[in-house]
C-alpha positions as CSV (number, residue, x, y, z in Angstrom):
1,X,4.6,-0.6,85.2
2,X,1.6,-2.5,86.1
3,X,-1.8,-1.1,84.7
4,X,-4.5,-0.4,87.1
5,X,-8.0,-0.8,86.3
6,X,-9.5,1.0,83.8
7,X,-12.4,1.8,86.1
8,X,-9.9,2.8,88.8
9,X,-8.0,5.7,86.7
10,X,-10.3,9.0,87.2
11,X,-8.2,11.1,84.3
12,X,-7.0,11.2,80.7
13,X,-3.3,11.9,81.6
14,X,-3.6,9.0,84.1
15,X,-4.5,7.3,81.2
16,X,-1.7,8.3,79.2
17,X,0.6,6.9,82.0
18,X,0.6,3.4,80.8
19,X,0.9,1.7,77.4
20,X,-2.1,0.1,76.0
21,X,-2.5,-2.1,72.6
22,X,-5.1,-1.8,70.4
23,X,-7.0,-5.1,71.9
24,X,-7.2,-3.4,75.1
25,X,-8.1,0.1,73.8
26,X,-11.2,-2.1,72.1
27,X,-12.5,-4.1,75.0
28,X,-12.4,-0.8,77.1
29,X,-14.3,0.4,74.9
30,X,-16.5,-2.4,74.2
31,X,-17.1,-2.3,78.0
32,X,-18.5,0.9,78.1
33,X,-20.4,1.3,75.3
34,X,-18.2,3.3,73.1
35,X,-17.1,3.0,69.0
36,X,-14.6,-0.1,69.4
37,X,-12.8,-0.1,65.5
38,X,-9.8,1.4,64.4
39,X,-6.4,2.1,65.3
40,X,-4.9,2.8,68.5
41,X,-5.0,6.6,67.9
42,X,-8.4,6.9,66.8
43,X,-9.5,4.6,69.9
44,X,-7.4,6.5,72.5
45,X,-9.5,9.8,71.1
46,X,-12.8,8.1,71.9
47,X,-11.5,7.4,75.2
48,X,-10.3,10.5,75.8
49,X,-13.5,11.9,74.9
50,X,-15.2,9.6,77.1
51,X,-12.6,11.0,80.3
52,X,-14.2,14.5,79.1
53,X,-18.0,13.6,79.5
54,X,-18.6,12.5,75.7
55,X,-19.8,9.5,74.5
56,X,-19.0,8.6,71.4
57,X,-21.0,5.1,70.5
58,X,-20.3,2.5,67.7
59,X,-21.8,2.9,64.7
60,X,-24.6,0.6,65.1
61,X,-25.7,1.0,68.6
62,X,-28.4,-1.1,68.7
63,X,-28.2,-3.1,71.8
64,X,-27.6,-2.4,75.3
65,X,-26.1,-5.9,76.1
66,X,-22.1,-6.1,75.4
67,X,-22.6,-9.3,73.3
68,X,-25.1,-8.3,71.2
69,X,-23.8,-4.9,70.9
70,X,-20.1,-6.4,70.3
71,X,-21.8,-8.8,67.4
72,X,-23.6,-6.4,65.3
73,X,-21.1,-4.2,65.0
74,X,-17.8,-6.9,64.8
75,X,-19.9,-8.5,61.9
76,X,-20.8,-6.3,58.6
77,X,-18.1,-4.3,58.9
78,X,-17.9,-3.3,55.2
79,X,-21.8,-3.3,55.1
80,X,-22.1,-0.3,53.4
81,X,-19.5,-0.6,50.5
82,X,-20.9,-4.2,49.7
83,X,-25.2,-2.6,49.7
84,X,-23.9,0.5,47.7
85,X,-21.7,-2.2,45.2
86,X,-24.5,-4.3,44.8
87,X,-26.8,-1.2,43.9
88,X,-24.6,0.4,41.6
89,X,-24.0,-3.3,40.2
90,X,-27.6,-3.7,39.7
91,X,-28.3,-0.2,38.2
92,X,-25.5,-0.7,35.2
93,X,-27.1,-4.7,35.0
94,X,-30.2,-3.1,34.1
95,X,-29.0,-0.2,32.4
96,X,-27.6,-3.2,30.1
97,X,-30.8,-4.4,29.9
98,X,-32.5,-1.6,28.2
99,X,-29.3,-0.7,26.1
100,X,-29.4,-4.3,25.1
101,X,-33.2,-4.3,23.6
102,X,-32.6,-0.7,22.0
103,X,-29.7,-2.6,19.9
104,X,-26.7,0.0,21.7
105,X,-23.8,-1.9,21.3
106,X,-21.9,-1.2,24.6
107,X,-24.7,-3.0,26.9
108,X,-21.6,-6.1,27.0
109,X,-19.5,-3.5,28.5
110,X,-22.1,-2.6,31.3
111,X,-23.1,-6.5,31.5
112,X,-19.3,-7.2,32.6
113,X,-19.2,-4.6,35.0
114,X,-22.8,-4.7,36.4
115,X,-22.9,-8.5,36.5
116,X,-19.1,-9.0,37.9
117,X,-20.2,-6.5,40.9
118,X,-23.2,-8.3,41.5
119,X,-21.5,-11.4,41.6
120,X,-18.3,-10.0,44.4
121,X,-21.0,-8.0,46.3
122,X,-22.7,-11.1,47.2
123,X,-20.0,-13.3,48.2
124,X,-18.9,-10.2,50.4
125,X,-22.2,-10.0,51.8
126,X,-21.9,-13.3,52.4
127,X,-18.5,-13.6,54.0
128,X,-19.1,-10.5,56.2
129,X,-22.3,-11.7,57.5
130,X,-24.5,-8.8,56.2
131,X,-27.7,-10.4,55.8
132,X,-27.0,-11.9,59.7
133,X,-26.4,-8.1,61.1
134,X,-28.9,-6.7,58.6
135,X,-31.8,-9.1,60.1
136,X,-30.2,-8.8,63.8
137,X,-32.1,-5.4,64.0
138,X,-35.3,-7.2,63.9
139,X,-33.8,-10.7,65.6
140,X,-34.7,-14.1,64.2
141,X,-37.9,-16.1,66.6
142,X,-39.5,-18.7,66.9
143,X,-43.4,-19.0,67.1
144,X,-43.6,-16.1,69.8
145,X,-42.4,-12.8,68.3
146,X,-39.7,-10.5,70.8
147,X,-39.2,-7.1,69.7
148,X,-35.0,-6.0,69.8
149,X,-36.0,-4.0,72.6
150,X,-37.3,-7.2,74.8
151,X,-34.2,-9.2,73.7
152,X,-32.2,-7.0,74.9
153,X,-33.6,-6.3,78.2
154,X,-33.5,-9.7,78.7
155,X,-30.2,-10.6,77.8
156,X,-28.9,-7.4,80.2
157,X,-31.0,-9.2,83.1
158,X,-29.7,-10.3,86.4
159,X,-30.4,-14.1,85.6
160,X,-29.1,-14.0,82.3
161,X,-26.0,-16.8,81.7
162,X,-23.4,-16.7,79.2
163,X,-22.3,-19.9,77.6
164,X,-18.6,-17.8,75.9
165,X,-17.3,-20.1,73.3
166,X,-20.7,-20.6,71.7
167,X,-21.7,-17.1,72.5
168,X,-25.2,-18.3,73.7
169,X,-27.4,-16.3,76.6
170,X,-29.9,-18.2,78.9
171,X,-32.0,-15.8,79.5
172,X,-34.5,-15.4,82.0
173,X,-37.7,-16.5,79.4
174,X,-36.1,-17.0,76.0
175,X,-32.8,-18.8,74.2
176,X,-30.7,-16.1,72.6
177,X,-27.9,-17.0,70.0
178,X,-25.5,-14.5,68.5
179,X,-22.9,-15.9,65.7
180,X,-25.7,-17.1,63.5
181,X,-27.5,-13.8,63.8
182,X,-29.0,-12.5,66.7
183,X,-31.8,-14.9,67.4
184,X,-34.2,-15.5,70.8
185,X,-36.8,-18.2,71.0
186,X,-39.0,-18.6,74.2
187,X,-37.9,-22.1,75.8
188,X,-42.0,-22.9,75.8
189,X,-41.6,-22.8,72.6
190,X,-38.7,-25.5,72.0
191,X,-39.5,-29.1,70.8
192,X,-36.0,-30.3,70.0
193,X,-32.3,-29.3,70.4
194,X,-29.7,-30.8,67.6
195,X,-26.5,-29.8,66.7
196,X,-25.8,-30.4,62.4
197,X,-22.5,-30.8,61.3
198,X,-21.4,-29.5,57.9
199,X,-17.8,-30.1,56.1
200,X,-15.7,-27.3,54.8
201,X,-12.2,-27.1,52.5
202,X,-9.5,-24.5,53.0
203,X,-6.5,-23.9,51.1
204,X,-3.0,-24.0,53.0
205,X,-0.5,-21.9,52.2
206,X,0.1,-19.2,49.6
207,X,-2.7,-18.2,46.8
208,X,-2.2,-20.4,44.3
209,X,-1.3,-23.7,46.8
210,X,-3.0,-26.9,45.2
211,X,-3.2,-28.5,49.3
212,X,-6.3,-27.8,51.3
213,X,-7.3,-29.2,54.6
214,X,-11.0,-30.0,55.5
215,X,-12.7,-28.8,59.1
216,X,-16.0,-29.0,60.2
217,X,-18.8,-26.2,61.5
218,X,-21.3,-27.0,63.8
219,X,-24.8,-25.5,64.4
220,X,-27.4,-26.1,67.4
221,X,-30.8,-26.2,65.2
222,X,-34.0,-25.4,67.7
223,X,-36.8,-26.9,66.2
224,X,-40.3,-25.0,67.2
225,X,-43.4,-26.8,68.2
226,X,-44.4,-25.6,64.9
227,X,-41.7,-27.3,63.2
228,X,-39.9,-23.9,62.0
229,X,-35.9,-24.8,62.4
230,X,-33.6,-21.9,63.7
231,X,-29.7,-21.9,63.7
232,X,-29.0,-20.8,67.2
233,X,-25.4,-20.8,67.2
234,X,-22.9,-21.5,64.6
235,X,-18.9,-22.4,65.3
236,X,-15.8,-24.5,64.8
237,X,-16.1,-25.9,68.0
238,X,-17.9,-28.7,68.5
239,X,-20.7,-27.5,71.1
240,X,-21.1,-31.0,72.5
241,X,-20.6,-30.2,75.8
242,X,-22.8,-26.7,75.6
243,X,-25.8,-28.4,74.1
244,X,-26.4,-30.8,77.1
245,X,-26.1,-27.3,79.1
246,X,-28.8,-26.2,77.4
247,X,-31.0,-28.7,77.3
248,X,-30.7,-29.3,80.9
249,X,-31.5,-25.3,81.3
250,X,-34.5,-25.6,78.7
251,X,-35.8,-28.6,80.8
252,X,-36.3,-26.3,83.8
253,X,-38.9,-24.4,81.5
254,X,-40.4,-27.0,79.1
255,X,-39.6,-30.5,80.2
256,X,-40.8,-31.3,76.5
257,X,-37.7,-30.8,75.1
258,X,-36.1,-33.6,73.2
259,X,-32.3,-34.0,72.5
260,X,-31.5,-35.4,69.5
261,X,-28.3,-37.0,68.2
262,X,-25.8,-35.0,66.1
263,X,-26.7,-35.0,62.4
264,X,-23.3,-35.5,60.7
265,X,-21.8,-34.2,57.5
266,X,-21.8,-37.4,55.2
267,X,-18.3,-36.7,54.5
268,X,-17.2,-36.9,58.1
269,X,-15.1,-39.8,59.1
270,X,-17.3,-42.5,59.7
271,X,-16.8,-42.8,63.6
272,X,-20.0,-45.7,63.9
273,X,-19.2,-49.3,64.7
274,X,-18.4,-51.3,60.9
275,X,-20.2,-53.9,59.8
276,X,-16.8,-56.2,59.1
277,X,-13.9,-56.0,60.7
278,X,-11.0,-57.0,58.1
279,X,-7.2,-57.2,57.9
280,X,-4.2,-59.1,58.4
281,X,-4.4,-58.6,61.9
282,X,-7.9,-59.9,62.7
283,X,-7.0,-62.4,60.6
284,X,-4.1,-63.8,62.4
285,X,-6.1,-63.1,66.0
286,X,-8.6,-65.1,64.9
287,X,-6.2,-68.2,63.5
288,X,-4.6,-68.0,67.1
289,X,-8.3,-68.2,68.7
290,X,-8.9,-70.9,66.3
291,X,-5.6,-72.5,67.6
292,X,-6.7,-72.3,71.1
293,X,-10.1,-73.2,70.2
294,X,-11.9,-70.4,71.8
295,X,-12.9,-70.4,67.9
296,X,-14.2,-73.8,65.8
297,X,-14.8,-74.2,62.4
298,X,-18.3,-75.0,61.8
299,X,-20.1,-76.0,58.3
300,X,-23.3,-74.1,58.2
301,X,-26.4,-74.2,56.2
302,X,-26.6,-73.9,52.4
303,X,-28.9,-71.3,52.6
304,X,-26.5,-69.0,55.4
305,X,-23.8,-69.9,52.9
306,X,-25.4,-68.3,50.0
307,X,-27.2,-65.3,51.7
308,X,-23.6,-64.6,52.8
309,X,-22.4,-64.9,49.7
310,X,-24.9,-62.3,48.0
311,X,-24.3,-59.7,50.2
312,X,-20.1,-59.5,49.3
313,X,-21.4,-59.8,45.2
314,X,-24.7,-56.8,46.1
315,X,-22.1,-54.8,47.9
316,X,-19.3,-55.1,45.3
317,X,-22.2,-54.4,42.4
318,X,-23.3,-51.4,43.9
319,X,-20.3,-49.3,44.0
320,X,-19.7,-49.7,40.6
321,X,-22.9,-47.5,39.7
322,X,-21.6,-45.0,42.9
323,X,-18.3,-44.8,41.9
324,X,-19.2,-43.8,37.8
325,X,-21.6,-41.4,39.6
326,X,-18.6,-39.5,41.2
327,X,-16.2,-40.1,38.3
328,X,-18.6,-38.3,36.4
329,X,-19.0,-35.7,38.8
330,X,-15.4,-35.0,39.2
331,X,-14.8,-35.0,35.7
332,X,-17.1,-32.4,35.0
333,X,-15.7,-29.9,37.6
334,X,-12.3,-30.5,36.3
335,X,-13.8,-29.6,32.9
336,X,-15.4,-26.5,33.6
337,X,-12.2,-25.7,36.0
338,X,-10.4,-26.4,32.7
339,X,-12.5,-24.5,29.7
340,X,-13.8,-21.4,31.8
341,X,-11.5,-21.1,34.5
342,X,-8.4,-22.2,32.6
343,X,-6.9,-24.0,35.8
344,X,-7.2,-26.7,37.8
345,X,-5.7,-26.1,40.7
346,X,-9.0,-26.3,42.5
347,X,-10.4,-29.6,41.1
348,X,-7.3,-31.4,41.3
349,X,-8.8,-32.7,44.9
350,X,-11.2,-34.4,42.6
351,X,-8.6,-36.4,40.2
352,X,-9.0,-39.8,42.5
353,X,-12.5,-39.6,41.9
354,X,-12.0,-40.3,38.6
355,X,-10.6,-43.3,39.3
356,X,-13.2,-45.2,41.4
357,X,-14.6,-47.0,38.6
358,X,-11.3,-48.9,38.4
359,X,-11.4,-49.7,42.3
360,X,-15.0,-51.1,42.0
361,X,-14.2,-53.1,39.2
362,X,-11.1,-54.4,41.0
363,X,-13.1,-54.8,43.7
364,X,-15.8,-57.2,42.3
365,X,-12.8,-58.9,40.4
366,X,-11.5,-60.0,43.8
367,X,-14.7,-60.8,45.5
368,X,-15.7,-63.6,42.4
369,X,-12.3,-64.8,42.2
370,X,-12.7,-65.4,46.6
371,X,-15.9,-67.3,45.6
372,X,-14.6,-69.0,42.9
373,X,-11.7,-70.0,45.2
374,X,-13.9,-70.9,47.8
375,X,-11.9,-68.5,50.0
376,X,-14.9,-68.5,52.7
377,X,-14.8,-70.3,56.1
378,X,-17.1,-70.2,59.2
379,X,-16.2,-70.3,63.0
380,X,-18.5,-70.9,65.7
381,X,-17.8,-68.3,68.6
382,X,-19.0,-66.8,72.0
383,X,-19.9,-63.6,72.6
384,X,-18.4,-62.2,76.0
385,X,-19.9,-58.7,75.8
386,X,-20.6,-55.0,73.7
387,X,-19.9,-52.0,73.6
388,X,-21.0,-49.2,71.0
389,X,-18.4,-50.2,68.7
390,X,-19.5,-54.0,68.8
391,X,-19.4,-57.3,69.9
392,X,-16.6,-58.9,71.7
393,X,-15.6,-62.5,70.8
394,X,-14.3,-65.0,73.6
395,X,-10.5,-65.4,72.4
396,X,-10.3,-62.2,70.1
397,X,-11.0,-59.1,72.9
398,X,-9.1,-56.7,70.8
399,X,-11.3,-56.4,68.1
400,X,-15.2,-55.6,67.8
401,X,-17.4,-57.4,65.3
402,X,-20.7,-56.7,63.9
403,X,-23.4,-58.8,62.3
404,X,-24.6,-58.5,58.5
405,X,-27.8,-56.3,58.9
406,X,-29.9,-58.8,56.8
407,X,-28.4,-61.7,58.6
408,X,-28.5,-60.0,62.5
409,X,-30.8,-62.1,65.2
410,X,-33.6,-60.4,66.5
411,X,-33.0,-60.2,69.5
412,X,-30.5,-58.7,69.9
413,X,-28.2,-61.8,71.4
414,X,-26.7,-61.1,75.0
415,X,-23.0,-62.4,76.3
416,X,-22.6,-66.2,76.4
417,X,-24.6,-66.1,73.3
418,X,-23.2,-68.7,70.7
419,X,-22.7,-67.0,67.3
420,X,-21.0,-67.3,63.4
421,X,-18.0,-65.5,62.8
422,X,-18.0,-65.8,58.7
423,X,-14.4,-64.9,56.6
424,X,-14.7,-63.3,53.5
425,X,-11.3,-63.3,52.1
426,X,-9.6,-61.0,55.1
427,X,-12.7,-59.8,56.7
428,X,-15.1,-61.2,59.1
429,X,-18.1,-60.3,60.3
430,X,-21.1,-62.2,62.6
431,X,-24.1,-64.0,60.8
432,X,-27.3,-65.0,62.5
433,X,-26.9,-68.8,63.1
């Protein structure tokens, strides 16, 4: 039987007709104000209550707008256990305290408990977004202060638009944000939009599974003319596409506004253009260029030669101090894992760390045994065009090359341009001529 609209049904036994799941039952409720958790039962009483004149709200009913409302009260839902845990915590850590310089000898006992509660009522009131709901009743700003009551008025105003994914109101005279806390900022008081990317590791599988997988959050940072940075919105979505929306909105008010490019996590792939391009395959495309002498082996100068030279033996010497740097790291997380936690389930991610030193010492193995072979050659080339991930080389289109930064003309050379393509063992990359 096909459900009418909620709207449309004028009685609680009309109601009762159809069959709704507990999803519908909430965003009924939801959109109209009413408590929204709990089972089907107890949502079909509020609902039935609501059919007989009585409202029965959520239990924070401190906005008028549906997203705001719906946030504050999704968010914190064990609140209260995790404040009253981290009270009680606190009391016995104290009680410990005292008990501890009047020489009782059970303040360890209240230590483990008080300490041990102190320590699980944070993490909840981390993972349930306490603090975020507890501050939402007086939201985040920027320079200009808003009371909850003008945020909310604004975000129930006719001009008021909904970005969904990233849960983002552009409001009439301020930017208001939701997931990280309910936040508003007048658009005169923008300077600069930027979105920050930040890596995260979960476990796959059971409890007790050694794989993980890594994904990444993202968060539009306002910066104030002030210089105060706000979190506006925080997802696993990359809000790429939502950012430029809301610059271009923001522009309407404050044609100050600046853009800026993402900030990435430094362990995200590394999706910028690489300084060498290396392999088997370049190699062979650039022995058939050579072939068809769209490519020509040049000599060069002594003192390109040995500039070229030095950065290979630099870069080979510097990531044997990085690499002892994370060994050392890794090692001591795998130790602690190992004495206090007695497992390593965890820091077994880290065990190739350990191992770097032995690549960077293979690796400047192989770079003085290429010098010592002499395992270097030079091509003369022409550059037929660029594109963010480099240059193009008359003879080897598939592949983009890029120039040594110390050894990079200035400027920057356009296509036709003649230019070195320089082979270090298997990889090449372009020197200033």
């Amino acid at each position: 039987m096909r459900k009418p609209d909620f709207d449309n049904i004028k009685t609680y036994e009309e109601f009762k007709r159809y069959k709704w799941d507990r999803a519908e039952l909430s965003n009924i409720c939801i959109e109209h104000g009413l408590f929204f958790l709990g089972s089907e039962k107890k949502l079909s009483k509020v609902i039935e209550a609501y059919f007989n004149g009585e409202v029965i709200p959520p239990k924070r009913n401190w906005y008028k707008n549906k997203v705001l409302l719906r946030y504050v009260n999704e968010e914190g839902s064990t609140m209260i256990f995790d404040l009253v845990l981290f009270a009680m915590s606190l009391l016995l850590t104290v009680i410990g305290i005292v008990c501890k310089a009047r020489g009782a000898e059970y303040y360890v006992l209240l230590w483990v408990f008080g300490i041990t509660g102190l320590i699980v009522s944070v993490l909840f009131t981390y993972w349930g977004h306490d603090l975020d709901v507890i501050m939402s009743y007086f939201p985040k700003c920027g320079d200009k202060r808003f009371t909850r009551a003008q945020v909310d008025e604004q975000a129930c105003s006719e001009g008021a638009e909904l970005i969904k994914h990233e849960k983002i109101i552009l409001a009439p005279d301020m930017l208001i944000g939701v997931t990280a806390g309910v936040v508003a900022i007048s658009y005169e008081d923008i300077a600069s939009l930027q979105v920050k990317q930040a890596q995260h590791s979960e476990r796959i599988g059971p409890r007790g599974s050694t794989r993980y997988r890594d994904y990444y959050t993202y968060r539009i940072i306002v910066k104030t003319n002030k210089g105060k940075k706000i979190a506006i919105c925080e997802s696993k979505q990359d809000p790429a596409t939502a950012i430029v929306r809301i610059y271009e909105h923001c522009l309407k008010y404050n044609p100050n506004v600046e853009l800026l490019d993402m900030k990435k996590s430094i362990f995200a792939p590394d999706e910028s253009a690489r300084q060498v391009t290396e392999g088997d395959g370049v190699n062979s495309s650039v022995a058939k260029a050579v072939k068809e002498q769209s490519l020509m082996v040049v000599s060069v100068e002594e003192d390109i030669r040995k500039r070229f030279i030095a950065y290979h033996i630099r870069t080979a010497l510097i990531l044997i101090p990085e690499s002892l740097i994370a060994a050392v790291f890794a090692g001591g997380c795998i130790f602690i894992a190992a004495r206090f936690l007695h497992t390593v389930r965890g820091a077994v991610i880290l065990l190739p760390a350990v191992f770097f030193p032995v690549y960077a010492i293979y690796n400047l193995i192989s770079v003085i045994n290429t010098i010592r072979k002499n395992d270097i050659e030079f091509y003369s080339g022409e550059i037929t065009g660029k594109d963010d991930k480099g240059y193009f080389l008359k003879g080897v289109s598939a592949y983009r090359f890029h120039f040594i930064k110390k050894m990079q003309p200035d400027p920057e050379p356009d296509a036709g341009a003649k230019v070195i393509l320089a082979r270090f063992h298997d990889s090449f990359s372009l020197v200033n001529p």
